[in-house]
C-alpha atoms as an extended CHARMM CRD file, in Angstrom:
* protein
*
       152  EXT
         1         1  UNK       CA              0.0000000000        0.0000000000        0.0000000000  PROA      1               0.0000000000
         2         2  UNK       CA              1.3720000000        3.5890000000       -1.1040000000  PROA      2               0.0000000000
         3         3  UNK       CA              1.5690000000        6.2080000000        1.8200000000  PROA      3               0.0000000000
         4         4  UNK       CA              0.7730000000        9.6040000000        0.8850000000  PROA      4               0.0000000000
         5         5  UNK       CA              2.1910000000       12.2830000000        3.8170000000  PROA      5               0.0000000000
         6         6  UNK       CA              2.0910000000       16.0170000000        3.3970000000  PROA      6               0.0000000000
         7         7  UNK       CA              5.8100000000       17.2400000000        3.3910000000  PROA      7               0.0000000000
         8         8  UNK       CA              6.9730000000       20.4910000000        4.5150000000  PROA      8               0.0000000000
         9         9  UNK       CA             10.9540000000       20.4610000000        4.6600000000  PROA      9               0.0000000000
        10        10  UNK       CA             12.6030000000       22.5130000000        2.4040000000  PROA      10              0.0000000000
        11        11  UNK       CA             15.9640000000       20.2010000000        2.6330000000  PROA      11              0.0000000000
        12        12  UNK       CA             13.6670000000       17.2260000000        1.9500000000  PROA      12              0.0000000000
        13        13  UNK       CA             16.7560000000       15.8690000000       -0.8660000000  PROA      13              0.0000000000
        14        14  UNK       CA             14.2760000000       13.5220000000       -2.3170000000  PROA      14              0.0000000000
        15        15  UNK       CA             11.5830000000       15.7590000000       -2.7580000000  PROA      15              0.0000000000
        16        16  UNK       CA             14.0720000000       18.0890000000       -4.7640000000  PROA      16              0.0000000000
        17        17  UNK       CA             15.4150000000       15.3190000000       -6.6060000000  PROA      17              0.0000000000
        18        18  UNK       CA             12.1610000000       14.3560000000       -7.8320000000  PROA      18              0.0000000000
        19        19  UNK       CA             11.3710000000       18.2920000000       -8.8700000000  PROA      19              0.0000000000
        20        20  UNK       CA             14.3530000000       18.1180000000      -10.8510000000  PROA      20              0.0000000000
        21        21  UNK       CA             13.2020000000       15.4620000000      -12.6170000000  PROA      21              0.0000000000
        22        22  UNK       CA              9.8070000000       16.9000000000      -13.2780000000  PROA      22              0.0000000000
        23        23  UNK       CA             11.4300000000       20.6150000000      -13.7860000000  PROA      23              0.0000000000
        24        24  UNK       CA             14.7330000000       20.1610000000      -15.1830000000  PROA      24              0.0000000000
        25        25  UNK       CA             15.9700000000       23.6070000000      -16.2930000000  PROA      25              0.0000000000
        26        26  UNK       CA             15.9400000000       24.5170000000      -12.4260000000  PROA      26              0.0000000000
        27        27  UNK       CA             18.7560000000       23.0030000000      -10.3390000000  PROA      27              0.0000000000
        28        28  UNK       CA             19.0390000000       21.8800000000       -6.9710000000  PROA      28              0.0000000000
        29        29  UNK       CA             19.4550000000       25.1100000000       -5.2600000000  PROA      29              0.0000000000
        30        30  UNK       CA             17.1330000000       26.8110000000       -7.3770000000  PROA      30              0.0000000000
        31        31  UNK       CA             14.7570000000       24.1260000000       -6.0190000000  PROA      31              0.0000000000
        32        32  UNK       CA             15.7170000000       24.0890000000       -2.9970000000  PROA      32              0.0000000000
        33        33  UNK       CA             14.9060000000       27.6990000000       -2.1150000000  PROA      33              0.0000000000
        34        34  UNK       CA             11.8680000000       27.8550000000       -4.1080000000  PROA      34              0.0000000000
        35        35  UNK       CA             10.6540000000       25.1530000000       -1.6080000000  PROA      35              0.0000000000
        36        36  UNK       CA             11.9410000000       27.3400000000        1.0670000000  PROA      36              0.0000000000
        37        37  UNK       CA              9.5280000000       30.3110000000       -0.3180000000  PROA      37              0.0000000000
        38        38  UNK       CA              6.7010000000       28.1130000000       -0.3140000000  PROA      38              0.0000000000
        39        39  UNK       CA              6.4630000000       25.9320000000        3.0230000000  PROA      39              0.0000000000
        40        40  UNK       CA              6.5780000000       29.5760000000        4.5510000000  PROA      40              0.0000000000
        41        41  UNK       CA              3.0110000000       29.9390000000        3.1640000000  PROA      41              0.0000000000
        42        42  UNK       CA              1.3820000000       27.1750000000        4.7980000000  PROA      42              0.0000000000
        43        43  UNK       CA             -2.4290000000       28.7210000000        4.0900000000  PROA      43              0.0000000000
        44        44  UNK       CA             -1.4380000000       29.2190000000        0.5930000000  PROA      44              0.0000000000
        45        45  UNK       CA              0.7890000000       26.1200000000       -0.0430000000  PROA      45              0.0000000000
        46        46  UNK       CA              1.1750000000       22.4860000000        0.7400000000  PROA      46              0.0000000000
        47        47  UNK       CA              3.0540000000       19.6460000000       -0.7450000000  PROA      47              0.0000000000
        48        48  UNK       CA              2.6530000000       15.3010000000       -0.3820000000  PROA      48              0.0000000000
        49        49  UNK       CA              5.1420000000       12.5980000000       -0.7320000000  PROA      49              0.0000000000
        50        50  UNK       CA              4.0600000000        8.9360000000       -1.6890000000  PROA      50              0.0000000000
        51        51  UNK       CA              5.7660000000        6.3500000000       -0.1090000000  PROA      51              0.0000000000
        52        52  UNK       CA              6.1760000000        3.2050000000       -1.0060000000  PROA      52              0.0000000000
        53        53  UNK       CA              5.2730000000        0.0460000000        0.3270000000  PROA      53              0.0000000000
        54        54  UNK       CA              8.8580000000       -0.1580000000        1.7610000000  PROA      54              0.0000000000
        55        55  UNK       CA              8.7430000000        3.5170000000        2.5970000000  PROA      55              0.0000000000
        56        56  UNK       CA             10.8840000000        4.6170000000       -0.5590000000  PROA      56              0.0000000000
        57        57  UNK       CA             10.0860000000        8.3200000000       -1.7040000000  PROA      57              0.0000000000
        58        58  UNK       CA              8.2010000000        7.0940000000       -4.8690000000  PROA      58              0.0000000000
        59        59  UNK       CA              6.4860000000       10.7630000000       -5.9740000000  PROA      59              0.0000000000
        60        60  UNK       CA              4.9910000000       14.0240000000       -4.7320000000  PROA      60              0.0000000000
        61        61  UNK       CA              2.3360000000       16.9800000000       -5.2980000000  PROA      61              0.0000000000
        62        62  UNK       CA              2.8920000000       20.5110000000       -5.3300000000  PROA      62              0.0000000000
        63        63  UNK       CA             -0.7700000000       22.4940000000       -5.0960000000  PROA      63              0.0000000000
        64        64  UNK       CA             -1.2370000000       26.1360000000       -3.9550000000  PROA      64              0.0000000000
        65        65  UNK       CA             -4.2610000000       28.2310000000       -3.1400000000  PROA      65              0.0000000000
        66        66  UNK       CA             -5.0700000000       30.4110000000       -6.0670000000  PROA      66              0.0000000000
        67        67  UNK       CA             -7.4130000000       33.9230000000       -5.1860000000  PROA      67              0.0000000000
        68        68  UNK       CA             -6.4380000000       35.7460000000       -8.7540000000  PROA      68              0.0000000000
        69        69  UNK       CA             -8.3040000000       34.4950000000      -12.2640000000  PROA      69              0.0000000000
        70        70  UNK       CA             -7.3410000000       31.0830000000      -12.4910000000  PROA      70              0.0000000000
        71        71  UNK       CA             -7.9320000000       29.8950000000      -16.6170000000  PROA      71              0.0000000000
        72        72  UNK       CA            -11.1460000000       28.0330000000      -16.7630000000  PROA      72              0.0000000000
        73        73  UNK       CA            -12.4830000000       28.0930000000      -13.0320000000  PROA      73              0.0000000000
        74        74  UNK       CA            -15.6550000000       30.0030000000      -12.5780000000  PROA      74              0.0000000000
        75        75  UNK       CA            -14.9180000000       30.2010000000       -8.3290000000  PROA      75              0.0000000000
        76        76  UNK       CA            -12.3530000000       31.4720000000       -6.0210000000  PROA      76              0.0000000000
        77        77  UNK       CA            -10.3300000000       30.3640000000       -4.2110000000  PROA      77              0.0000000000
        78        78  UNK       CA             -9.4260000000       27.8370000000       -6.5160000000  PROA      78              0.0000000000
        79        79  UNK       CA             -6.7490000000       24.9140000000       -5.8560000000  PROA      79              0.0000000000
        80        80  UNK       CA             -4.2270000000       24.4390000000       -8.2230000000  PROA      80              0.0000000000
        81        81  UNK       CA             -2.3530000000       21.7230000000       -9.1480000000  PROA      81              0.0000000000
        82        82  UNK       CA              1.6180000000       23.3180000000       -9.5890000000  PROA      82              0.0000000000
        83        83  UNK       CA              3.2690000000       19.9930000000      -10.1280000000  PROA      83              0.0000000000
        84        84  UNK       CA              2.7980000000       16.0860000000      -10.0960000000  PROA      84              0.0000000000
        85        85  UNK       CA              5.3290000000       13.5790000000      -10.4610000000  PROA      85              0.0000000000
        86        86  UNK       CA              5.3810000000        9.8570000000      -10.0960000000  PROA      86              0.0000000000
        87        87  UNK       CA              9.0160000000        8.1790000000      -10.5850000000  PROA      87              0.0000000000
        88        88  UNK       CA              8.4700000000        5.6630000000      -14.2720000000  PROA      88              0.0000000000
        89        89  UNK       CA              8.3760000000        2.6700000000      -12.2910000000  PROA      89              0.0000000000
        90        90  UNK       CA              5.4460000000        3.4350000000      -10.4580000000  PROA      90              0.0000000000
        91        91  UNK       CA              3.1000000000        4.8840000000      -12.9230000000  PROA      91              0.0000000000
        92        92  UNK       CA             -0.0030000000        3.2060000000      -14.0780000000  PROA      92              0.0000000000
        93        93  UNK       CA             -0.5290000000        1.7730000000      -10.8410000000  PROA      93              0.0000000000
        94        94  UNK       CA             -2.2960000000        4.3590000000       -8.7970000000  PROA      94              0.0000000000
        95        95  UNK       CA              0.0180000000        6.6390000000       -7.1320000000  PROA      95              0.0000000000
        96        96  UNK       CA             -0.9590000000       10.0540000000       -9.3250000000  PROA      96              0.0000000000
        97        97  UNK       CA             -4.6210000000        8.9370000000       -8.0470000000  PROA      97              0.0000000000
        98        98  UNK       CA             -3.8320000000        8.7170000000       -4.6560000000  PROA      98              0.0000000000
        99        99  UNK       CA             -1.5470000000       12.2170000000       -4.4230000000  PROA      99              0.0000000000
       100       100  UNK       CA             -4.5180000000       13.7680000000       -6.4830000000  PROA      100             0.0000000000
       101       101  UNK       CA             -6.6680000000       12.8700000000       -3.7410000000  PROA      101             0.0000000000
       102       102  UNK       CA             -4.6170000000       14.8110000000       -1.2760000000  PROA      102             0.0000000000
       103       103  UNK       CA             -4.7700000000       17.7640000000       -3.2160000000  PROA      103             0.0000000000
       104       104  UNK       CA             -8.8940000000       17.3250000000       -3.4020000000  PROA      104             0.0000000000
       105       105  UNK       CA             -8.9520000000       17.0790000000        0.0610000000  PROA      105             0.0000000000
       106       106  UNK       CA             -6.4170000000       20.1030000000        0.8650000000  PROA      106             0.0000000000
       107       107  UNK       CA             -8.5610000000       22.1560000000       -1.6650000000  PROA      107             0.0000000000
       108       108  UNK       CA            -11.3880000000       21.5320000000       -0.2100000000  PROA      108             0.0000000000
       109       109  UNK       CA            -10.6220000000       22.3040000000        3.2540000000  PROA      109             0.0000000000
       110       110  UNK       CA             -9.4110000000       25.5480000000        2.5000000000  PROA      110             0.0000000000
       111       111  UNK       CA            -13.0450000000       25.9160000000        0.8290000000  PROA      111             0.0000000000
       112       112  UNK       CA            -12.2200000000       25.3760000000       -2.8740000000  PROA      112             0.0000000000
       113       113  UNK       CA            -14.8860000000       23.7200000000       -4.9500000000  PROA      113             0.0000000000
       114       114  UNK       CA            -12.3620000000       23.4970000000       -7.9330000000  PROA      114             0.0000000000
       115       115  UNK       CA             -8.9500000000       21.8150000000       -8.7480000000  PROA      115             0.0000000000
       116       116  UNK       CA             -7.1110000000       23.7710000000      -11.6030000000  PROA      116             0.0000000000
       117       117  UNK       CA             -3.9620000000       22.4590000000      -13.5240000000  PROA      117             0.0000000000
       118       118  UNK       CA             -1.7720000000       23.5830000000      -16.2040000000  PROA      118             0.0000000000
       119       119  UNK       CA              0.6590000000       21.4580000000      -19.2180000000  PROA      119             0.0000000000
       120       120  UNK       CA              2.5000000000       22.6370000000      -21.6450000000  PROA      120             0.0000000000
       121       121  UNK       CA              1.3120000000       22.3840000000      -24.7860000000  PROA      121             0.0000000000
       122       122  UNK       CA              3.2210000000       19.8600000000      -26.2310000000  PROA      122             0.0000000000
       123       123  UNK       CA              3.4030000000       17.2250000000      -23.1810000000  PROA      123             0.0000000000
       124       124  UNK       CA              1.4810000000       15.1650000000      -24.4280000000  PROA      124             0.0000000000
       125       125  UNK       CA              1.8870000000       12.4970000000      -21.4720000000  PROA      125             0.0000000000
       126       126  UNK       CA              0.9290000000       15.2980000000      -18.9670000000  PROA      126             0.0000000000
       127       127  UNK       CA             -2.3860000000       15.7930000000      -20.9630000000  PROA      127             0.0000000000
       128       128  UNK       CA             -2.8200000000       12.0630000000      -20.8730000000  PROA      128             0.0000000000
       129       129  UNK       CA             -2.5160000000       12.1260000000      -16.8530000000  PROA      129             0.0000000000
       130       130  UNK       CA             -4.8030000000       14.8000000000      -16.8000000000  PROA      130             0.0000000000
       131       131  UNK       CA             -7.3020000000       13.2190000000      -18.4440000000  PROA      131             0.0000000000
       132       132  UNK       CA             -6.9690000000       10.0470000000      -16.7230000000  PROA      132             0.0000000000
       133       133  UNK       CA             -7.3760000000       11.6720000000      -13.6820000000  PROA      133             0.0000000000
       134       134  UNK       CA            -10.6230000000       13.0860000000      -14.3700000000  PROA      134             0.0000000000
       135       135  UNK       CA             -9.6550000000       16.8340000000      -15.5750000000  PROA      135             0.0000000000
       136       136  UNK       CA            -11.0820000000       18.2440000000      -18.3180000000  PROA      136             0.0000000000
       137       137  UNK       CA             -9.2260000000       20.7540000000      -20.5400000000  PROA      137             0.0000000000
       138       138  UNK       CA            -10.9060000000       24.3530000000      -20.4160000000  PROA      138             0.0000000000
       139       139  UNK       CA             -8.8790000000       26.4000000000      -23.2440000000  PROA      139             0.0000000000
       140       140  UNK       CA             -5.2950000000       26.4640000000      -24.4700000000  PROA      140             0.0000000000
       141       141  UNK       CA             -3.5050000000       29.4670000000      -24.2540000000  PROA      141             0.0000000000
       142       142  UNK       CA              0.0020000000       30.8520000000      -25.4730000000  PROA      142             0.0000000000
       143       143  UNK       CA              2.0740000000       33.4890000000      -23.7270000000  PROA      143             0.0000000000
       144       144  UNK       CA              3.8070000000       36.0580000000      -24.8140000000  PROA      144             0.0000000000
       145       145  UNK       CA              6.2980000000       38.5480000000      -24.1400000000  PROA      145             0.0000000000
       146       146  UNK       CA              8.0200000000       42.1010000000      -25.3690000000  PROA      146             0.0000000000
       147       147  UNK       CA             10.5450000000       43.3530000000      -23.5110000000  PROA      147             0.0000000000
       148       148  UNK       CA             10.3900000000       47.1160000000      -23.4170000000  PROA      148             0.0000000000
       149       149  UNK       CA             13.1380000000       49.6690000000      -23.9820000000  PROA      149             0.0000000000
       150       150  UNK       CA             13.4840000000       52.9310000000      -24.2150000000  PROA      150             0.0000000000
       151       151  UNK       CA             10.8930000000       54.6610000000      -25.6500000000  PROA      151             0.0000000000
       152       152  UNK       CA             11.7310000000       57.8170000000      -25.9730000000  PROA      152             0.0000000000
């Protein structure tokens, strides 16, 4: 049986291992004090770890607490799904499922009646996962940017 625990130490090395995996263009202490910025916001943020049956770090969930327009949600506060990750040998077996219920239940006891996530647009497994865990896509969107200079 997977254990799912909420985590909340920043120096957690297999939590940031595991977000290096999912987010690779960050490194470990870019990850590490991110983490640091969020487990200081306790009402706003929370994290879980699965465990394995043996009590191996297997996967986690990042959500946060979301009061500004979140991209298809018609209530606020909405939670929001920042990150899931399930290490390959584990997937297809449940543990996404069981870290997603977390989330539902943080979300809703911080009074959310909506769970909001976000993929790129070409991650094609992410989407998959999303689906399979019962979102529904709401509208894709591209960002952009222009950096300004002077305009005089």
């Amino acid at each position: 049986m997977v254990d799912i625990i909420e985590i909340r130490d920043p120096t957690n090395g297999s939590w940031i291992e595991m977000r290096k995996q999912l987010w690779p263009r960050r490194d470990f202490l870019e990850h590490q004090t991110e983490i640091k910025s969020l487990v200081a916001e306790p009402a706003r943020f929370t994290a879980f770890l699965a465990l394995s049956p043996e009590g191996k770090p297997i996967g986690f969930a990042e959500t946060t607490l979301r009061r500004d327009y979140v991209n298809g949600c018609e209530s606020s506060p909405a939670a929001f799904l920042e990150g899931i990750f399930v290490i390959p040998e584990f997937r297809r077996v449940g543990v996404a499922k069981r870290l997603l219920e977390a989330v539902e239940r943080w979300g809703q006891s911080k009074g959310c009646i909506e769970l909001a996530s976000d993929a790129e647009i070409d991650n094609i497994v992410s989407h998959e996962m999303h689906y399979s865990l019962g979102f529904k896509e709401t509208e894709r969107v591209i960002y952009f940017k222009k950096t300004l200079g002077n305009l005089e």
